[in-house]
C-alpha positions in Angstrom: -62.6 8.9 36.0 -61.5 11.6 33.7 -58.5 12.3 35.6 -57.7 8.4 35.8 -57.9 8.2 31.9 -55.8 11.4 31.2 -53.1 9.4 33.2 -53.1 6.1 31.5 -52.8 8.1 28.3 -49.7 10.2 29.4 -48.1 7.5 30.5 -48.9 5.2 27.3 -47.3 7.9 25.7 -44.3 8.4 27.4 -43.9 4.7 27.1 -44.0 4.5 23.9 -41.4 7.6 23.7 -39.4 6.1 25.8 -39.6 2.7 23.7 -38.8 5.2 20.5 -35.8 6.2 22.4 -34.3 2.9 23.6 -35.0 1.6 19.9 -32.9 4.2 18.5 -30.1 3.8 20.8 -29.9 -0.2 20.3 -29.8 0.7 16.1 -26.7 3.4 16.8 -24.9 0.8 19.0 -25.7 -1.7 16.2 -24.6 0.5 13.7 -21.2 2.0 15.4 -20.5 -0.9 16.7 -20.3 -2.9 12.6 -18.4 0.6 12.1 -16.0 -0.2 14.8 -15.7 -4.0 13.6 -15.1 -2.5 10.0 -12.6 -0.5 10.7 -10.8 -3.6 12.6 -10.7 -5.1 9.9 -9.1 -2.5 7.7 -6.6 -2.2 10.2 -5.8 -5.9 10.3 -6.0 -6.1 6.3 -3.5 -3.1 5.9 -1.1 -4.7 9.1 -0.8 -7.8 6.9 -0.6 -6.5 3.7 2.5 -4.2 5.1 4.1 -7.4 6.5 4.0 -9.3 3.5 5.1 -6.5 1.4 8.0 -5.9 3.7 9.3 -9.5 3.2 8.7 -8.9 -0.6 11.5 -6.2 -0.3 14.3 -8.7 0.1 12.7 -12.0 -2.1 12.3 -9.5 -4.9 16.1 -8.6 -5.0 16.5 -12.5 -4.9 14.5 -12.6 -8.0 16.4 -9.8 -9.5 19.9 -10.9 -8.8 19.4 -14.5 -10.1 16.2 -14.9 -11.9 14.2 -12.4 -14.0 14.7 -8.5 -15.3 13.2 -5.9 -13.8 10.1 -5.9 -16.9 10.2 -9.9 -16.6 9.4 -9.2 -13.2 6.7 -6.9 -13.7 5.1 -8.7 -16.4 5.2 -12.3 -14.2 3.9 -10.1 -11.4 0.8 -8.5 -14.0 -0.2 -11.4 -16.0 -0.5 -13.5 -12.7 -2.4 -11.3 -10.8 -4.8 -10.2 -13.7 -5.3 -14.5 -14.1 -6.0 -14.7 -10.4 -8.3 -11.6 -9.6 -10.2 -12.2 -13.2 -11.1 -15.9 -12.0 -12.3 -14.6 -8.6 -14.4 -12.3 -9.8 -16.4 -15.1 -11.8 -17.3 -16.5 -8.5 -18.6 -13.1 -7.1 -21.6 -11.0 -7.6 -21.3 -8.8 -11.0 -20.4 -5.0 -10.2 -20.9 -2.2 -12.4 -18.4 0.1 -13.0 -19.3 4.1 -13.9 -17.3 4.2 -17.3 -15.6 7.8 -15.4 -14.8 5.4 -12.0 -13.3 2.8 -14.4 -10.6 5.1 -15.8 -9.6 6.6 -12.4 -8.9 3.0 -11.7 -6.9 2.3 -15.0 -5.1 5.8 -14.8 -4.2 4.4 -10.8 -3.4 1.1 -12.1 -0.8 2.7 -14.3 0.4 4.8 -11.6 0.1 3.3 -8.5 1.2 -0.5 -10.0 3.0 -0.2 -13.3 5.2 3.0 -13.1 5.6 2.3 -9.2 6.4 -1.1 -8.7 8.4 -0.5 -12.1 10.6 1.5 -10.2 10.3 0.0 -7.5 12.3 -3.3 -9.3 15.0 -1.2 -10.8 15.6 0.8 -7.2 16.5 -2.7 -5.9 18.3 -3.3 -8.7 20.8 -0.7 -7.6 20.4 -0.5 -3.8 19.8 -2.4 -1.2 16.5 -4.0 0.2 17.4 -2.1 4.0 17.6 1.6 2.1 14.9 0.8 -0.1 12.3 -0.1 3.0 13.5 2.8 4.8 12.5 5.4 1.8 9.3 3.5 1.6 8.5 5.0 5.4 8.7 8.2 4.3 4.9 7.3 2.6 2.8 9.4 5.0 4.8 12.5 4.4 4.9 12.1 0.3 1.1 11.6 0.8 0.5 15.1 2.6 3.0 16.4 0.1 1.0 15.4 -2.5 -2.7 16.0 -1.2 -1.3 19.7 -0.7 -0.8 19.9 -4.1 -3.4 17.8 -5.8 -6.6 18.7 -3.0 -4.9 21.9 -1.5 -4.8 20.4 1.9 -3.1 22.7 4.1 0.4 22.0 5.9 1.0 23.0 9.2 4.4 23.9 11.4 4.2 21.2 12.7 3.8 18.6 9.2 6.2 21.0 7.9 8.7 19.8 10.6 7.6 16.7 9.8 8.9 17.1 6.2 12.1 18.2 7.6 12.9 15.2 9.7 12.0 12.7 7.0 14.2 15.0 4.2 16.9 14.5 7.1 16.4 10.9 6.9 16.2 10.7 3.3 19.7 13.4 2.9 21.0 10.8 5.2 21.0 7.6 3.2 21.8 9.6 -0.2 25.1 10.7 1.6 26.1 7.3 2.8 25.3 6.0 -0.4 27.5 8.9 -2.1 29.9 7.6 -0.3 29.9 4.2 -1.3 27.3 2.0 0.3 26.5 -1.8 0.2 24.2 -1.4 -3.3 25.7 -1.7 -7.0 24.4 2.5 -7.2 23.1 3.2 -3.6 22.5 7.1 -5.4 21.0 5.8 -8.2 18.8 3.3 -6.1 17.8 5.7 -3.7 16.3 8.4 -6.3 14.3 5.7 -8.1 12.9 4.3 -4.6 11.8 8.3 -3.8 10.1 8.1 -7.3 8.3 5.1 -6.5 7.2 6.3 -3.1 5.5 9.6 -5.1 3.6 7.8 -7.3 2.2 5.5 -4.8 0.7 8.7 -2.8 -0.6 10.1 -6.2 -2.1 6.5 -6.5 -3.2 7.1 -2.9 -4.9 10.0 -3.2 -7.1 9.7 -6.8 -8.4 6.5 -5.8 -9.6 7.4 -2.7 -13.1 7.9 -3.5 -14.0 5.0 -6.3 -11.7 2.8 -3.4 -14.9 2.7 -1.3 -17.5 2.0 -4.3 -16.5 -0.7 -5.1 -15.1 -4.1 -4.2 -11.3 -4.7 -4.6 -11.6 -7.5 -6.7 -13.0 -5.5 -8.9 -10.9 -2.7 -8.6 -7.9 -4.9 -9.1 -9.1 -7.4 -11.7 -9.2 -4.0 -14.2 -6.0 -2.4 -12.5 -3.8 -5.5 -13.1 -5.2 -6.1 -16.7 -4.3 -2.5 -18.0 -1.2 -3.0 -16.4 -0.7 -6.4 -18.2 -1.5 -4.9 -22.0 0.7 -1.7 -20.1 4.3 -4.2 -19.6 3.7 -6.5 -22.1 5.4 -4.3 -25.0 8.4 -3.9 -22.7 9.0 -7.4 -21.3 8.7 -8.9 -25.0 11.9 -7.6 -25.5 13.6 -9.2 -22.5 11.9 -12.4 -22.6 15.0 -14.3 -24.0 17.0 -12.8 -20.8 14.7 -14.5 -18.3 16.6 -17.0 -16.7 13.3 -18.4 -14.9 12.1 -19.2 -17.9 14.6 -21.2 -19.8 15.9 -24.9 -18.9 18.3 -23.5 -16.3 14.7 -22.5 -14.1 14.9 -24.1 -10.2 12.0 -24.5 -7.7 13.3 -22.0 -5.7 13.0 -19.5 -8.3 9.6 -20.7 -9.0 9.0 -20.3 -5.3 10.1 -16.9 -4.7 7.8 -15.4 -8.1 4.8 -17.4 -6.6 5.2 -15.9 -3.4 5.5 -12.4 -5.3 2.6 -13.2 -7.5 0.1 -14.9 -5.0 0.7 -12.9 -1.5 3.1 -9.6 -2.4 0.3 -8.8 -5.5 -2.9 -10.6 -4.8 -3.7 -10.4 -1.3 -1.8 -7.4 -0.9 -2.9 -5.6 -3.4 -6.6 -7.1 -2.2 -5.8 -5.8 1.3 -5.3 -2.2 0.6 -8.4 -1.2 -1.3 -10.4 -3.0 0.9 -8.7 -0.9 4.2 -9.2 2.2 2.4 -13.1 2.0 2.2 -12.3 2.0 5.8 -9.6 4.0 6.8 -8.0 7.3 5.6 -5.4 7.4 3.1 -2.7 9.1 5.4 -3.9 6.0 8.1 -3.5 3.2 5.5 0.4 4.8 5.0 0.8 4.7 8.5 1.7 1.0 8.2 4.2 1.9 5.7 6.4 1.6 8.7 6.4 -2.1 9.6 8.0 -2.6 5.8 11.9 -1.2 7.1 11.5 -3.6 10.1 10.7 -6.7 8.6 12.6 -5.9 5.4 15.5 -5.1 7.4 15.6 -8.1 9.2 15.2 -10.7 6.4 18.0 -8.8 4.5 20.4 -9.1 7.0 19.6 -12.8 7.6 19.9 -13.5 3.8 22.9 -11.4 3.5 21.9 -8.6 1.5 22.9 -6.1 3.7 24.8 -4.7 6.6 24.3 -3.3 9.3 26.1 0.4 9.7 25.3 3.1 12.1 23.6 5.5 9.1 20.8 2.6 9.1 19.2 3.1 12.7 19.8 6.4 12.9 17.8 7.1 9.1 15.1 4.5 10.8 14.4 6.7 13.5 14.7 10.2 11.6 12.1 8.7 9.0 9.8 6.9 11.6 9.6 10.2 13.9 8.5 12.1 10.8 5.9 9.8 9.8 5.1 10.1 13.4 4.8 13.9 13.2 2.7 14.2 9.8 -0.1 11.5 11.2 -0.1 12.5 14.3 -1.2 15.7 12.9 -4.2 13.9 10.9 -5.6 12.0 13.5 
């Protein structure tokens, strides 16, 4: 009888161990599996953001041959997108922002937005959209450059070859454009473009950690309003040169600022904070590398550009680099 009982009692036990242990491995599939679908979703938000910021490449110089000035483009670009993610956030739960978290997302605004994408409009003022796609692939290696020397991470051989390759690339274009290339100043063009590209690692890098606190409307909706107070001094002073804005405005001007405005800001600018609570930083530049392709493309159908044989070879010197330095993070 004893025996009997001492038997039902083990094996109650190691039921309900076993139960214990079946429990815990349904809540880790649960709970790597909402990882997994996270992470999808970072991966698709950064794809699409890439895409639409590669097709920005060529509608921006479109806006800046015919229809704004570099600030006037800017401030368009700010004031809309502080509008937009402002109004959103009134339909969203309120989030509170740690006053310290608040300026590392001003100070990244300024950086990663303002002084960036300030560049960015006066690269394409003097080059063309094709050169200016291709510096933006070398993204992965300015963002090891610059976590080396912000975060001491450490460079291997093989990131330094990295480096190398994507200098190669970069030497490449600058010589082609000493030369005399297809953009007003290909030289001039090309340096502000690597400028821009710097920054936006900094920007990278120091917002890494409030980027997965808090939501990206948030985030935005204070990065686009500094930003606005930011431009606004400068673009007063142009406003009178803004051909958009006077009676000699089209709808396919209007067109080409709304698509800049509504997908090339908003939702891509929504895109990539919410990837990086995600992803890694260096993974999120990864993607820098669909921009050149779909850039490319649209520029050669609209005319901006041609194509020589310094073009494909600087694609692949800058894509194998980028290759290299993430390969080396993964």
């Amino acid at each position: 009888m004893l025996k009997t009982a001492l038997s039902l009692i083990t094996l109650a036990y190691f039921n309900h161990k076993t139960h214990q242990i079946i429990l815990f491995y349904y809540l880790c599939s649960i709970f790597f599996k909402q990882m997994e679908n996270q992470r999808i979703k970072g991966h698709a938000a950064v794809f699409g953001a890439n895409i639409i910021f590669g097709l920005g490449v060529p509608v921006t110089k479109l806006l800046l041959d015919e229809w704004v000035t570099p600030m006037g483009y800017m401030f368009t670009r700010c004031l809309g997108a502080a509008l937009i993610f402002w109004a959103v956030s009134l339909f969203l739960p309120k989030e509170k922002v740690e006053r310290r978290d608040l300026m590392v997302i001003m100070a990244g605004g300024l950086l990663g937005f303002v002084i960036s994408q300030t560049l960015t409009a006066w690269a394409l003022t003097y080059t063309t959209p094709v050169y200016f796609s291709l510096i933006a692939t070398l993204t992965p290696v300015a963002t090891m450059l610059m976590a080396a020397l912000f975060i001491s991470e450490k460079i291997t051989s093989s990131k330094f070859l990295g480096v190398a390759v994507g200098i190669a690339g970069a030497l490449l274009m600058v010589f082609k454009g000493w030369q005399g290339g297809s953009g007003k100043d290909d030289l001039l063009g090309i340096t502000l473009a690597v400028l821009s590209l710097l920054t936006w690692a900094i920007y990278l890098i120091i917002t890494r950690k409030v980027s997965q606190k808090y939501t990206a409307v948030t985030q935005m909706k204070w990065v686009f309003l500094v930003s606005t107070v930011a431009v606004l001094p400068f673009a007063s002073i142009e406003f009178g040169q803004q051909k958009l804005y006077s009676a000699a405005w089209e709808w396919s001007g209007v067109l080409e600022m709304a698509f800049i405005v509504i997908f090339a800001t908003v939702a891509g600018y929504f895109a990539i904070p919410y990837a990086m609570r995600y992803l890694k930083a260096t993974t999120v530049s990864i993607y820098t590398n669909l921009q050149p392709v779909v850039a490319s493309f649209v520029a050669f159908a609209l005319g901006q550009d041609v194509l020589t044989w310094d073009k494909p070879v600087a694609l692949v010197l800058v894509l194998l680099s980028a290759w290299i330095v993430t390969r080396q993070n993964q």
